[in-house]
N, C-alpha and C positions, 0 to 999 in steps of 0.2 A: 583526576577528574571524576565526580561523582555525579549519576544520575538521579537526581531529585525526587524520584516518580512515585514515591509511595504515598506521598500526600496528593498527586494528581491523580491516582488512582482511584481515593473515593469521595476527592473534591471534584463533583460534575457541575461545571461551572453552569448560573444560573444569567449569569449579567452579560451584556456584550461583551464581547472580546475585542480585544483593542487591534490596530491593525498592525500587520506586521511589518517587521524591517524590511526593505528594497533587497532582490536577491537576484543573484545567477545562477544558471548551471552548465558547466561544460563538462566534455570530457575528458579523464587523466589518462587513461590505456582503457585497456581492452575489457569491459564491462565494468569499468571501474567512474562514476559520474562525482563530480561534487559540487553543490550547493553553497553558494557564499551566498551569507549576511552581511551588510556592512551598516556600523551604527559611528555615531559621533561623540556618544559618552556611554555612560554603562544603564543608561535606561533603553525601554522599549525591548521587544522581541522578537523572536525569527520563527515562524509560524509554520507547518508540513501537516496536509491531510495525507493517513495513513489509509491507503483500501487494500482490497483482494477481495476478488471472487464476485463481480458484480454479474457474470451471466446476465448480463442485459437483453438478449436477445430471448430469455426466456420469460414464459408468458407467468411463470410465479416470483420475478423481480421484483424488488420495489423500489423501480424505476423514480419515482416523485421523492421518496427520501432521496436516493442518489443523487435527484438533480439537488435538493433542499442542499448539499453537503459541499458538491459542487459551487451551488451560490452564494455559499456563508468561504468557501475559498477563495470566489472572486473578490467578495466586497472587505476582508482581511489580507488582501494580496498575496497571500500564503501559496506555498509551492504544495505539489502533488505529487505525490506517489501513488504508481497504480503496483500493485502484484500478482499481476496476469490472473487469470481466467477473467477476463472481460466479455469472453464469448462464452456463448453454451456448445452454440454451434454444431447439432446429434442429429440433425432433421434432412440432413445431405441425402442424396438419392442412393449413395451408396453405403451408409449406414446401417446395420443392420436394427440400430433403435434406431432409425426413425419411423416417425408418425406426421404425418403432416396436416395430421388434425391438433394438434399441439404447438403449430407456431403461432405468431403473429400477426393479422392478415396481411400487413407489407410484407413480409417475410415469404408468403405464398405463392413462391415464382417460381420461375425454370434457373434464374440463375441468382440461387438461393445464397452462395458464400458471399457474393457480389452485393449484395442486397445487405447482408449482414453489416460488412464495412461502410457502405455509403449509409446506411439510418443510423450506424453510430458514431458517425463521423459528423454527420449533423446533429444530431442528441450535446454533441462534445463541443462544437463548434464555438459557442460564445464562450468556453471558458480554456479555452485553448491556450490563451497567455501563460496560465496558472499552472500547468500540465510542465514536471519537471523530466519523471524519469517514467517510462511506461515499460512494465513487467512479462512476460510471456509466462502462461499456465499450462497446466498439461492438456485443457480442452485446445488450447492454438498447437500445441507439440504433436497433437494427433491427427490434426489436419494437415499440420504438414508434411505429417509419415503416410497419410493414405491418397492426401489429394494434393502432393506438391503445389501448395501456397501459402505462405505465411502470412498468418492473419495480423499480428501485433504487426511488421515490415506495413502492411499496406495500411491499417489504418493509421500508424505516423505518420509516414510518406502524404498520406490523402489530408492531413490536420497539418504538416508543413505547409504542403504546395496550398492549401486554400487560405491560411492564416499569415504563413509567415512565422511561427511560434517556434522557440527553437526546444522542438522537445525530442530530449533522446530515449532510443528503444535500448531498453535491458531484456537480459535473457532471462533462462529459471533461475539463476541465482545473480548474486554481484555485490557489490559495493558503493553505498552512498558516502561520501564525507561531507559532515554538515560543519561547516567554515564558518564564525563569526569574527569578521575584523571590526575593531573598537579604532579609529583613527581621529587621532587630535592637531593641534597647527604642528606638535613639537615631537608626536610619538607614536608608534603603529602597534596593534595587540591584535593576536589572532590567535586562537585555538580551536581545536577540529574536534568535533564527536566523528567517530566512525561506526556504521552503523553495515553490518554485512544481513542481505535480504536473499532468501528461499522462498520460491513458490508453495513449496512443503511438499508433503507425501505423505503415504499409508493411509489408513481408514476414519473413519469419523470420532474413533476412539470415546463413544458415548460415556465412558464411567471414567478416563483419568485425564479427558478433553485432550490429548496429549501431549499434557504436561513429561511425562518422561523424556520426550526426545530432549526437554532442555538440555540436562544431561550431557547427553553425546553432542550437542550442537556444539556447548558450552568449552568441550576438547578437543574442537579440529576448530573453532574461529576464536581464540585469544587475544588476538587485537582488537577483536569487537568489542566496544561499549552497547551498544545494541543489535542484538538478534533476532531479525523481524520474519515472521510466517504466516502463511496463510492455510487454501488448500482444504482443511478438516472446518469449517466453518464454526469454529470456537474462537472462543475469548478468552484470554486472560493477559494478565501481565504479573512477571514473575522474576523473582531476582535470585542470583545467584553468583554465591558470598566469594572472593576468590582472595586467596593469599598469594602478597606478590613480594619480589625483591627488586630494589633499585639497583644503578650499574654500582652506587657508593654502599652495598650494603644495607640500604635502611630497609628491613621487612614494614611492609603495611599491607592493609585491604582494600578490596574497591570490591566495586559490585557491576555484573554483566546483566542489564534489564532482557528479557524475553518475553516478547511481542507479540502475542497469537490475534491477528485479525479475523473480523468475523464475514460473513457475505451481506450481500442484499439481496439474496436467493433466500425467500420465504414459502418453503416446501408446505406449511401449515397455515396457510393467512386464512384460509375459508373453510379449516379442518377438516378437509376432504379435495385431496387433487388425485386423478386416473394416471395411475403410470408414473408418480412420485417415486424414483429410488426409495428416499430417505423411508419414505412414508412405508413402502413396501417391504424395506430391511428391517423393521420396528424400532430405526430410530426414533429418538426425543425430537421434539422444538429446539432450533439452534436459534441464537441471534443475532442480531443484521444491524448491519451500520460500520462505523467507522473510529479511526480516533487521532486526534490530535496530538501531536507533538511539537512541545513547544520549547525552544532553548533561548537563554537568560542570562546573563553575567549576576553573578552576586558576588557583587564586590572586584576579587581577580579572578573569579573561579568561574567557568562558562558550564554550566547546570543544565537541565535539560527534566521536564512533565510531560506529563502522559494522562489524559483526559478523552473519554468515551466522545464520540461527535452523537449530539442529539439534534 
């Protein structure tokens, strides 16, 4: 199974996108989700917005792309993946960053974590159907270790009970399997990309974006066709070449895509923000947005692109 992605990498589609195939997702075990396509012949495709790191709650997001990316997943039926840090969530009373001149004015309340959940559970609200697997970041990990409440827990729970929407919570790490079944009157075809997701780690790595972890990522997840990261608010997509053996013997090669997604957290939109990490550690400009993954039968072979969301 090969992923196709180096032609969708700097083909940024310009025309509409077509919609995608009808899907599910349930769960297999214990942080382990998978996503089924189900098609009728070997056209059409199976569509995933890729995010991480949307910090919505902060006042340097760029909430209006989020939603734009959002509503280009509802009206392509495409499933979602979120990869946690969806909260900024630093402005808590008992924060030592907090500033409470830096939130949001709904946000400026006594019960501030509260607050957080219910505006982005309505922010989320109409595209809830589309919401496959939602991720936990290390901004939710640390809420939960100082203020026992978990934030990813309660905003599914609050987009269940008001939707209906059957979306499952993942942790920092796990496993998506992206399923396409091709069913005809006389014969059933299904192949799996499996795709293993990290919230990420370590620092902004301004000069190697980092890229190095591929590397090591590429040595403890072997089953992965895809290695998807957030976390350091870079981009890239990156492959890495592997030599493999069948159980008969035949040596061949395939290739492990590496996924670095980028934020909607735009530390530079006004080239001066008070109290920016980024800005203050003399980072660069990162960029913001999202990307598309999109999987395809060619012919027998179930493919899978990779395309920037603008």
């Amino acid at each position: 199974m090969l992923g196709d992605l180096w032609e969708g990498w700097f083909r940024m589609s310009s025309k509409e996108a077509e919609k995608s195939l009808p899907w599910v997702v349930e769960e297999l075990g214990r942080n382990v989700h998978q996503i089924t396509f189900t098609s009728k012949s070997r056209e059409g495709s199976g569509w995933i917005l890729l995010r991480s790191d949307a910090h919505h709650d902060n006042p340097s997001s760029d909430n209006k792309l989020e939603e734009k990316h959002l509503q280009q997943a509802l009206e392509r039926g495409a499933a979602v993946i979120d990869n946690g840090d969806a909260f900024c969530a630093m402005q808590g009373r008992w924060d030592k960053r907090s500033d409470k001149s830096a939130l949001k004015p709904e946000h400026q309340v006594d019960d501030y974590l509260d607050a957080l959940v219910s505006t982005y559970a309505d922010f989320l609200e109409p595209y809830a159907s589309q919401l496959a697997v939602w991720g936990t970041g290390n901004h939710e990990t640390g809420i939960l270790k100082h203020h026992e409440t978990n934030l990813t827990t309660r905003l599914v729970e609050r987009l269940r009970t008001k939707t209906g929407a059957k979306i499952y919570e993942g942790s920092y790490t796990g496993w998506v399997f992206i399923k396409v079944e091709r069913k005809s009157k006389n014969s059933r075809t299904n192949k799996v990309i499996r795709l293993w997701r990290t919230h990420g780690y370590g620092g902004a790595a301004p000069v190697t974006k980092g890229t190095i972890q591929t590397a090591r990522r590429a040595v403890y997840t072997p089953d992965a066709n895809i290695v998807l990261s957030g976390h350091t608010h870079q981009e890239f997509y990156l492959p890495v070449q592997r030599m493999r053996v069948s159980p008969k013997g035949r040596v061949y090669q395939d290739t492990q895509w590496h996924i670095q997604i980028p934020s909607y957290k735009d530390s530079f939109k006004d080239g001066y923000s008070y109290g920016e990490w980024a800005i203050e550690k003399g980072m660069p400009p990162a960029p913001t947005g999202a990307a598309w993954l999109r999987v395809h039968w060619d012919i027998d072979e179930l493919k899978f692109d990779i395309e920037t969301a603008k």
